[in-house]
C-alpha positions in Angstrom: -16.2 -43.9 31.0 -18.1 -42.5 28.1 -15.6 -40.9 25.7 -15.2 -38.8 22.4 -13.3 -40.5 19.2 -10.4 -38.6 18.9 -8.0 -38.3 15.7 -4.0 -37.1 15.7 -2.7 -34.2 14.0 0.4 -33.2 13.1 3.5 -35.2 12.1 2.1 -38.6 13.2 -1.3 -38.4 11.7 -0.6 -40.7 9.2 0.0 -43.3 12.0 -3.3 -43.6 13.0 -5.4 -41.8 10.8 -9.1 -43.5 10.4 -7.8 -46.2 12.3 -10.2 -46.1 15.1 -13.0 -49.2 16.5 -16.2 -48.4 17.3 -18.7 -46.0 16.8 -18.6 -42.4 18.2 -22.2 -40.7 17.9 -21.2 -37.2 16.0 -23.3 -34.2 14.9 -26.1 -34.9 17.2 -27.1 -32.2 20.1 -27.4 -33.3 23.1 -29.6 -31.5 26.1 -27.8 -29.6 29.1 -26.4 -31.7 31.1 -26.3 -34.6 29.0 -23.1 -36.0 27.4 -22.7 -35.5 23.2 -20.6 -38.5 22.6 -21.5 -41.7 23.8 -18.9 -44.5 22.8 -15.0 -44.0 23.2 -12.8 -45.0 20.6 -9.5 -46.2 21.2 -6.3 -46.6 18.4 -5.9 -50.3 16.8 -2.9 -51.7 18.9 -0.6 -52.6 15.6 -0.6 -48.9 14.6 0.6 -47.5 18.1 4.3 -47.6 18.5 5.4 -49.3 22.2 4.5 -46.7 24.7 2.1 -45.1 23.1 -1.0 -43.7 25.0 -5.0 -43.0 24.6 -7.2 -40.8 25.7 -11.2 -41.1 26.3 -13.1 -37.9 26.9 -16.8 -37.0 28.3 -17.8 -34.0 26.7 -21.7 -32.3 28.6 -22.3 -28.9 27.3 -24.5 -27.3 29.8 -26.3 -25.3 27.3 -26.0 -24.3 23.7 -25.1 -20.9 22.2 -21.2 -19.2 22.2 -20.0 -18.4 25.7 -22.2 -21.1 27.2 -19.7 -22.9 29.4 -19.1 -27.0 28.8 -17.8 -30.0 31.1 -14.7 -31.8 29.5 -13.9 -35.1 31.7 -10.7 -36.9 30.4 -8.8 -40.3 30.9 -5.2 -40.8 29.8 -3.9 -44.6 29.6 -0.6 -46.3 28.5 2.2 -44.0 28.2 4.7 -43.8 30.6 3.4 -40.4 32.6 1.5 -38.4 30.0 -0.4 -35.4 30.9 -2.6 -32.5 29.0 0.0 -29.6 28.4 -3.2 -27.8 27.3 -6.9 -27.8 25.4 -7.8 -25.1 22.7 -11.4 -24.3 21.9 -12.7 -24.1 18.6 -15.7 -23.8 16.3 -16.9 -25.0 12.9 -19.7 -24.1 10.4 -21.1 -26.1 7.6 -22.4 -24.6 4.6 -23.4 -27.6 2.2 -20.4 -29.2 0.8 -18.1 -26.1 2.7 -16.9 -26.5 6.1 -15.4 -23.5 8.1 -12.8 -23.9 11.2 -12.7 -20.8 13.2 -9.4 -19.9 15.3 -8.9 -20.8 18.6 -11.7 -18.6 20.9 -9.5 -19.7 24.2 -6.7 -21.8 25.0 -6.8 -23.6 29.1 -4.6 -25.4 31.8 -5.7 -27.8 33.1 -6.0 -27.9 36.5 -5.4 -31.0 37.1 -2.0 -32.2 36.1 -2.6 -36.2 36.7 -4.2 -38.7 33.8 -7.7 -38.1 35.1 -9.1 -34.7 35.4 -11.8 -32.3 34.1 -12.3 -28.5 33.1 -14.9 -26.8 32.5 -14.1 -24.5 28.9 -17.3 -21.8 27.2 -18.0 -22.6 23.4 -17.4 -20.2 20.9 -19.3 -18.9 18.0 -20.2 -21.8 15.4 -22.8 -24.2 14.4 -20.2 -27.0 16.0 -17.9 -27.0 18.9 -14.6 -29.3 19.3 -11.4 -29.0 21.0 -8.0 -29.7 20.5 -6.1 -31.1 23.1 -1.8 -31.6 23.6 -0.9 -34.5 25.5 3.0 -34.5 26.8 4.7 -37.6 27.5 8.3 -37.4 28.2 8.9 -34.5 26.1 6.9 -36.2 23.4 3.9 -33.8 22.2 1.0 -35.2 20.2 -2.2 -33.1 19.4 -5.5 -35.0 19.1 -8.7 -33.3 17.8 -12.6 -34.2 19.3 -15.6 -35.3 18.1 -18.1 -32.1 17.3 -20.8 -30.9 19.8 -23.6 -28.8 18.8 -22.9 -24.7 19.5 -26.7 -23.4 17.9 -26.4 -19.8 15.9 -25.4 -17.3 17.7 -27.8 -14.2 18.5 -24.5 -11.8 19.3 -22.9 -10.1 16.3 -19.5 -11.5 15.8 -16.5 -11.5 13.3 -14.4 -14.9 13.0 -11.0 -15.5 11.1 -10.6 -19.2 10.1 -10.2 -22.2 7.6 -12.9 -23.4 5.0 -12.4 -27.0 3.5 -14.4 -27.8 0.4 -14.9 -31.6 1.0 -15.8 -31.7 -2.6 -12.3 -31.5 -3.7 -10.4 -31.5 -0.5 -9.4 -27.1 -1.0 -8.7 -25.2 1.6 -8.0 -21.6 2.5 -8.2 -18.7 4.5 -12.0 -17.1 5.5 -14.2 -14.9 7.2 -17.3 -15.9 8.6 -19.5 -12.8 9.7 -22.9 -13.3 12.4 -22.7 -17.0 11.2 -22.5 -16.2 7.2 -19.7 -17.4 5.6 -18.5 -14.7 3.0 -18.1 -15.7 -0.4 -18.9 -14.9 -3.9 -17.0 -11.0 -4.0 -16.5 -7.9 -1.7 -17.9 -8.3 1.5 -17.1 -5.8 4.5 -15.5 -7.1 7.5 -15.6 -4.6 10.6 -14.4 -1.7 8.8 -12.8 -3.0 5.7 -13.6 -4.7 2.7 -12.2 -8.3 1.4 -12.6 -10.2 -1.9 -13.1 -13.8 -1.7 -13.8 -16.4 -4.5 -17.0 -18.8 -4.2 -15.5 -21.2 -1.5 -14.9 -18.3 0.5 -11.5 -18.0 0.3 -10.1 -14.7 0.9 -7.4 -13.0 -1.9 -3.9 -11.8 -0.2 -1.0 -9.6 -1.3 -1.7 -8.1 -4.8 -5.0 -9.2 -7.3 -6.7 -7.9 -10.3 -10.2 -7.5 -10.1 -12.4 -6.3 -12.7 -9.2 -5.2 -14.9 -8.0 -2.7 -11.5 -4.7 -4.0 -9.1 -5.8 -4.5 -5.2 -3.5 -5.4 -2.1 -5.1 -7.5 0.8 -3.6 -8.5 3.7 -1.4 -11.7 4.1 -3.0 -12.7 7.2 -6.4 -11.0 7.2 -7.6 -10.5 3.9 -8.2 -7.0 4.3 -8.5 -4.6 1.5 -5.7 -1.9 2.4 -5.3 1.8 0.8 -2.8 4.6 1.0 0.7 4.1 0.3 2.6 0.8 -0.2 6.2 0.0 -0.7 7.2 -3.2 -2.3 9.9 -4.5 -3.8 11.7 -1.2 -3.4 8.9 1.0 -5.7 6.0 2.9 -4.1 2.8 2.4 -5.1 -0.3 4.0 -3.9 -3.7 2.1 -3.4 -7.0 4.9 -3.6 -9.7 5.2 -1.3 -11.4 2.4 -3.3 -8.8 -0.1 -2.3 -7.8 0.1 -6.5 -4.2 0.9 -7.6 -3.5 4.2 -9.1 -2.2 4.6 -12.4 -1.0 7.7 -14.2 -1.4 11.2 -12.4 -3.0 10.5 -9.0 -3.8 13.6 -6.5 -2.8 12.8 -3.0 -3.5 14.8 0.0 -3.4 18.4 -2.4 0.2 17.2 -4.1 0.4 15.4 -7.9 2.2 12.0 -8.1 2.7 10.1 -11.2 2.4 6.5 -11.6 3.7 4.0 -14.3 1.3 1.5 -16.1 2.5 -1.1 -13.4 1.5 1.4 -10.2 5.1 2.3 -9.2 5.9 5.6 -8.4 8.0 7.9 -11.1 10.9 10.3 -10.0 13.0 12.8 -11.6 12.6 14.5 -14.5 9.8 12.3 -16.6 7.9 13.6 -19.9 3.9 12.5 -20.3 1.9 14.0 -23.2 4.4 16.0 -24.6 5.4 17.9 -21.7 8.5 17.3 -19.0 7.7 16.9 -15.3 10.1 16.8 -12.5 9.0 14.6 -9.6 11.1 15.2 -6.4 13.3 12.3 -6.1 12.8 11.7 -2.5 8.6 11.5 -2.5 7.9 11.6 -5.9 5.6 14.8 -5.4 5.6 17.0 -8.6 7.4 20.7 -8.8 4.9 23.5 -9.7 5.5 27.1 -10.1 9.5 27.3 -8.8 12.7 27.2 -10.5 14.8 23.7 -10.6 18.6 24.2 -10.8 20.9 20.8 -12.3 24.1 19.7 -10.9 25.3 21.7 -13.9 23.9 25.0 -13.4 21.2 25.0 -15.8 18.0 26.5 -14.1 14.5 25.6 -15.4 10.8 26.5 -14.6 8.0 24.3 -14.0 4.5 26.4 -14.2 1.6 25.8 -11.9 0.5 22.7 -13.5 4.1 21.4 -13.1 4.8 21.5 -17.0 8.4 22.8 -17.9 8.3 26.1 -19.6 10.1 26.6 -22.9 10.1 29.8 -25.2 9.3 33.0 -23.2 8.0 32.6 -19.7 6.6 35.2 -17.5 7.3 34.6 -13.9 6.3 37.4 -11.4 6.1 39.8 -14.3 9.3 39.7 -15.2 10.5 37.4 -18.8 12.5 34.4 -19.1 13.5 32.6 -22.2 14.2 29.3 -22.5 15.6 27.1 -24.9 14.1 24.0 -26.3 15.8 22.1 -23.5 13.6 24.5 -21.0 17.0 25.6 -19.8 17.1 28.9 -18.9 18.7 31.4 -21.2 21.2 33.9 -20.3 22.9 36.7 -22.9 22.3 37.8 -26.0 19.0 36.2 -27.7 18.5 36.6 -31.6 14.9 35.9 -32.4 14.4 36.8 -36.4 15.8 40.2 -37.0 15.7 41.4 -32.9 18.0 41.2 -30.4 17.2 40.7 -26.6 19.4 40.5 -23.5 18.9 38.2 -20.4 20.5 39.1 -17.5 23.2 36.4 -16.9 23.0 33.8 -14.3 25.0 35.2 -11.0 26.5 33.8 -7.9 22.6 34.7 -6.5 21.5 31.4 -8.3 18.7 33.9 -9.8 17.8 33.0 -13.9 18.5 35.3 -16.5 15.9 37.3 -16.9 14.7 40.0 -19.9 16.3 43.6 -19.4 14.6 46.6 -20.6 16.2 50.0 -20.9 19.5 50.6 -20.3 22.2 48.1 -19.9 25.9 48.1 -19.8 27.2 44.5 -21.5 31.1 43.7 -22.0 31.4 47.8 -21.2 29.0 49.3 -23.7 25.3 50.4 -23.2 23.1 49.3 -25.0 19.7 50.2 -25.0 16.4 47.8 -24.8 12.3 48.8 -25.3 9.7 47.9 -23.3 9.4 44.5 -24.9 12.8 43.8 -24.6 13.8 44.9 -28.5 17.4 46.0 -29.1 17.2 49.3 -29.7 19.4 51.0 -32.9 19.5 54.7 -34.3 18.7 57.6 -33.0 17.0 57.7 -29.5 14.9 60.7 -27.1 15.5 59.9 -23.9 14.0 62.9 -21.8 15.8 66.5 -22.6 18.8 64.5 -24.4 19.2 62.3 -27.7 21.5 59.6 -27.9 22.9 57.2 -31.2 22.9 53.5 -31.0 24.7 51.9 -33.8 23.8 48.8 -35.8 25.3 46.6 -33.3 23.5 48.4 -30.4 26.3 49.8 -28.9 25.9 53.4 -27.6 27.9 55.9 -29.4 30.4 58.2 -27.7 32.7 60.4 -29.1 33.2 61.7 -32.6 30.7 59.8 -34.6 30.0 59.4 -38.6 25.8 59.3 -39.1 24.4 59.4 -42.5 27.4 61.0 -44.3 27.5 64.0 -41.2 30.1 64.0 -38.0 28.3 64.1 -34.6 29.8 64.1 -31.2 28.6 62.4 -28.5 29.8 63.0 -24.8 31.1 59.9 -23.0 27.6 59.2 -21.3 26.4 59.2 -24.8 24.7 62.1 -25.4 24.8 63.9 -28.8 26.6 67.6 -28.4 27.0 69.2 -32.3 26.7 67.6 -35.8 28.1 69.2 -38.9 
């Protein structure tokens, strides 16, 4: 019987490895019909443990392209009662010194379960088609690998996942191959996403700089990914462009702010001057609302999220705010003027500026327009009223300027003399 060389792989490869006699005719096409190998090799009898078996093969492709269906003829002897558990197809393609080994395009049972039998399996896309092929023998498994037929290019778009092997210095890592091309040499676009592979062709996974910006590929494809990405318990999000972001990022209409390393910040944080607060469960930044601390202390963060200190207008009404950008509450000295901010409630609402009257501690006091303590004499429609140094309202008998007033006890003046 005609047969293929055949080669173990696995845990007993080094067993047998390139121990084979005989010639086995490799890398030569063959016409429909006719068989591509044309000797069988068989294992050198001091390197095969007692009971060990061997298998020849007859491999007759009946036409060439992927999907074009091929005759596989086998022959098991020795062993005790060996069978094929199964036989994977694969594919290969040889660029110069690079050679690529695509997954497994289909897997088959054989029907026949004896040590003679035959299957008929359909190439898959590749300049080269092989198989590889289990053999069970009491419980034993042992995968051998065939000789290579010829496939052709294929004229049917197709994307293939695989193994490239530079058998210049024995490398090997994970690839794409794309309508036949292996990709190599930088981005290349794979269905709908982009990966990054080096001049061998193989592909970058987890996280890589390139061209001074952070990426993330897939582990097991390669793919470039984007969006958002935990890892190692900090968030990190990757832009449309597949590169990291760093520093204030905009993402789907809220602001996020990233570290120098890509992780996400929380909490209160200060860039350029300024304090940000960053919720602490997303990380989105707090704009135009009021934050209130554990201990009370409220604080306002404007529209572009920067903490307000000194006077703040919110809704037209004043706010004051300490250095701290805590929100102030009572009396405010600001050079010679006095101000009054409405003291922090049960409501939760900030202290906010009051204007005209207010009644503090159980005395009125009396505030302008811009908030200004007022003192002396004050109009206020048909009746006059006295605020003294301090502020405070005057009721009663009063001594002004050297001359006794009275004011009623809602403060307004009566007779002076």
């Amino acid at each position: 019987m005609t047969g293929v060389r055949w080669a173990r792989v696995g845990s007993v490869a080094a067993l047998v490895a390139a121990m084979f006699v005989g010639t086995g005719v490799t890398g030569a096409s063959a016409a429909p019909g006719e068989p591509v190998a044309q000797a069988a090799g068989r294992v050198e009898a001091q390197a095969v443990p007692a009971g060990e078996h061997q298998v020849d093969l007859e491999i007759t492709p009946s036409g060439v392209g992927p999907g074009s269906p091929v005759t596989v003829r086998w022959e098991i002897t020795g062993g005790v009662e060996p069978r094929i558990e199964s036989l994977r197809v694969r594919s290969e393609l040889v660029s110069g010194s690079l050679v690529f080994t695509g997954l497994v395009w289909g897997t088959y049972q054989p029907s026949s379960a004896g040590r003679a039998g035959s299957q008929t399996v359909t190439s898959g896309a590749g300049d080269w088609g092989y198989l590889e092929v289990t053999v069970i023998d009491e419980g034993v498994e042992v995968t051998y690998e065939s000789e290579r037929w010829w496939v052709g290019p294929s004229s049917v778009p197709y994307l293939e996942l695989g193994t490239v092997t530079d058998t210049r210095t024995g490398e090997s890592g994970a690839a794409w191959v794309v309508d036949g091309v292996l990709l190599r040499g930088g981005w290349s676009r794979v269905g709908d996403a982009w990966i990054h592979a080096n001049e061998q062709g193989f592909f970058k996974r987890g996280w890589a700089r390139i061209s001074g910006a952070w990426y993330w590929f897939s582990p097991e494809s390669g793919q470039m990914m984007t969006g958002w990405r935990k890892d190692s318990g900090s968030w990190y999000y990757l832009t449309s462009s597949g590169a990291m972001a760093t520093g204030w990022a905009k993402v789907d209409g809220r602001w996020y702010l990233f570290d120098r390393d890509g992780a996400r910040r929380s909490g209160w944080v200060r860039d350029g001057g300024s304090w940000y607060n960053l919720r602490r469960d997303d990380g989105a930044m707090l704009a135009s609302t009021w934050v209130t601390e554990p201990d009370g202390g409220m604080y306002y963060l404007r529209a572009d999220g920067r903490m307000c200190t000194g006077w703040c207008v919110v809704g037209g009404v004043w706010y004051f705010m300490d250095g701290s950008g805590r929100g102030w509450q009572g009396w405010l000295q600001q050079g010679r003027d006095w101000y009054f901010l409405g003291q922090l409630g049960s409501s939760g609402s900030p202290g906010y500026m009051h204007t005209g009257w207010v009644s503090v501690g159980g005395s009125w006091y009396y505030l302008e327009e811009s908030g200004r303590m007022r003192t002396g004499w004050l109009q206020s429609g048909r009746f006059w009223y006295y605020l003294k140094a301090d502020g405070v309202m005057a009721t009663g008998a009063t001594w002004i300027d050297g001359r006794l007033n009275y004011f009623s006890e809602g403060g307004v003046w009566s007779w002076s003399r």
